[in-house]
N, C-alpha and C positions, 0 to 999 in steps of 0.2 A: 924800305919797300913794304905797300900794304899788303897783306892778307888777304883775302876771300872766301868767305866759307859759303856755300848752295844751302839751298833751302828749298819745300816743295813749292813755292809759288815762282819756281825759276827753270826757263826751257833754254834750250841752245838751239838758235838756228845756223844752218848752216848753208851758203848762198853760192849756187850753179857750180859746183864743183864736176864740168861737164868736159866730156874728151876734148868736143872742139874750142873750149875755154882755154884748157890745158895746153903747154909747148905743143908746138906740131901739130894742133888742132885748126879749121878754119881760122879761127881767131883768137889764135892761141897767146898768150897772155906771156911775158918774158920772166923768169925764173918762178912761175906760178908751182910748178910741180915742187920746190921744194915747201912751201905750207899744209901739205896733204898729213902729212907724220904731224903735224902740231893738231890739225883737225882732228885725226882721228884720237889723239890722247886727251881731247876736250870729250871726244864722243865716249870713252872710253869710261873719265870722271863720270858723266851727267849720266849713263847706262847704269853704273855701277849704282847710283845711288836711286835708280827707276823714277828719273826725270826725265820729261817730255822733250824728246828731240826732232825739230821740221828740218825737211831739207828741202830747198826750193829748185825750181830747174826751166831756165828758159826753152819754152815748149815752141816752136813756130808753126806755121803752117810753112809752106813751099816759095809763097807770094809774099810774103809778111814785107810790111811797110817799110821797117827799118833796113831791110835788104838792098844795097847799090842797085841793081837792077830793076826795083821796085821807086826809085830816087830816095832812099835811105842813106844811112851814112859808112853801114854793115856790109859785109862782103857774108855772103848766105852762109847761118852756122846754127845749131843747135835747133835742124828742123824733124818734127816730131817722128819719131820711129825711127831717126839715122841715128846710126853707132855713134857720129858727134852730138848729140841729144844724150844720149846715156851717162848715168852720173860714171865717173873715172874705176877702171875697176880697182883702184889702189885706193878707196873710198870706203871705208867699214862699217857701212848706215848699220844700224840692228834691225830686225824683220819690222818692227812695230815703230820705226820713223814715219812721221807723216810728211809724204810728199806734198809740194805745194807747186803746181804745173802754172806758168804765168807768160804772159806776152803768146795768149792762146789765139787770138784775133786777127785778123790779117790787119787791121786797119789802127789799130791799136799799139804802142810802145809802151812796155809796162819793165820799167829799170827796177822797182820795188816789188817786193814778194805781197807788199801789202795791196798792188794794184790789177780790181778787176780779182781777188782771190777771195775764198773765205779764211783766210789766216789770222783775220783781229778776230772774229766769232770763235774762232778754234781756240784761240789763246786765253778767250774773256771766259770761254766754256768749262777750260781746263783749268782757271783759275791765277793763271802765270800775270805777276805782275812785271817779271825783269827778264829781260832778253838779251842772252849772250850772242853775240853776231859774229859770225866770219865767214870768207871764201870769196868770193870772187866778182866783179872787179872792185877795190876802195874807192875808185872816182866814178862808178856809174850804179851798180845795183846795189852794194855795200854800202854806199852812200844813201842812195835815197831809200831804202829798205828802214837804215837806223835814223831819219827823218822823218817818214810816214810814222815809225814805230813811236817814237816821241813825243808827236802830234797828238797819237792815239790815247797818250796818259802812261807811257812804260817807259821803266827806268831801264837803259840799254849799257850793255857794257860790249865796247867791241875791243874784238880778241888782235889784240896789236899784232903778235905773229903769226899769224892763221888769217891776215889777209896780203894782196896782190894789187897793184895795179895798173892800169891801162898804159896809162901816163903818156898820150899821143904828145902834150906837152910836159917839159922834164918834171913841170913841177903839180900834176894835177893830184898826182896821189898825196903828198905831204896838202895840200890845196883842203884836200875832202877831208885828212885827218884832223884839220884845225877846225872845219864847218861844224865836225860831230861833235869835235869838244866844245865848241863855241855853244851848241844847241843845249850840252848838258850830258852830252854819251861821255862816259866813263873808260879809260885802258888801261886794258890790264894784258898779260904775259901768265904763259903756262905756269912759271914758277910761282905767283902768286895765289895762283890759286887752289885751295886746299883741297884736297880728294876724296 
C-alpha cells in the first residue's frame, strides 16, 4: 500500500455533502451517511496541516431545470435557503472553508463544482496544484468535478472511501470509478494517507 504525504500546493475538496443528498433527504443517496466520519478525518488531516479546504454545494433556484417538474430528470432538492441545501450538520467544514455554490441558474445543470464557479481561479490563486476529491454523488458531481479538474492541468486524487453513489443503474458508480482512473485520477483510502 502507498503512502501519501500533503504538501502546501494540495487542497481537499469536498462535494455537496447536503441533507437532501444524504438518506432521507429529497434525494437522498443509499448508505451516503456512512462517508461523513471518513470526510471529516480527511478535513481534520488537511486543517491540521492549514491546507486549503473548498466544499461545494448544489445551490438551486425553486424552477431549476434539472427539476421533474421543470422536465429535468431530479425530483426538487437542494434548493437555496431550504434546510435540504444546508451542508449535513454531522459535516465539521472549519470557519475558513471555502464554499463553492453551483448549479445557481435556473437554466443551467452544473454536475462539476468547476462549472459556471470561480473555483479553477481560487485554486490557480492559492497556488494548489493536486486536488483531493470526495462526497457526493461518484457517478454525477464527483465524477465530472474530477474531469473538469484534470482538463484544468491538476493532478486529482479521489478519496475511495469518502465517496457515494447514485447508481440508478447497479453499475454507474464502479462505471465513474474506472472513467477517473482511466483520465489519470489517482485512489487512495484514509489509511494511506499520512497526517
Amino acid at each position: 500500500m502507498n503512502k501519501l504525504s500533503l504538501d502546501k500546493k494540495d487542497a481537499l475538496l469536498v462535494v455537496d455533502i447536503q441533507n437532501d443528498l444524504l438518506e432521507g433527504g429529497a434525494l437522498g443517496i443509499k448508505n451516503s451517511g456512512a462517508i461523513v466520519s471518513f470526510i471529516n478525518s480527511y478535513i481534520a488531516i488537511f486543517s491540521q496541516r492549514s491546507l486549503v479546504i473548498f466544499a461545494s454545494q448544489d445551490f438551486h433556484p425553486a424552477d431549476h431545470s434539472s427539476f421533474q417538474h421543470m422536465g429535468g430528470p431530479w425530483p426538487v432538492h437542494c434548493v437555496a435557503g431550504s434546510f435540504g441545501a444546508e451542508f449535513s450538520a454531522d459535516l465539521k467544514l472549519p470557519a475558513d472553508a471555502i464554499i463553492i455554490s453551483k448549479a445557481v441558474q435556473q437554466d443551467k445543470e452544473a454536475y462539476s463544482a468547476f462549472s459556471g464557479t470561480h473555483l479553477n481561479k481560487q485554486l490557480k490563486k492559492s497556488g494548489i496544484r493536486r486536488l483531493f476529491i470526495g462526497g457526493l454523488a461518484t457517478d454525477y458531481c464527483v465524477l465530472h468535478t474530477v474531469k473538469d479538474a484534470i482538463a484544468l492541468g491538476f493532478a486529482v486524487i479521489v478519496l475511495e472511501d469518502a465517496i457515494c453513489a447514485v447508481n440508478l443503474m447497479a453499475e454507474d458508480g464502479n462505471k465513474a470509478k474506472a472513467e477517473m482512473k482511466g483520465l489519470g485520477a489517482m485512489e487512495i483510502t484514509l489509511k494511506q494517507l499520512i497526517p
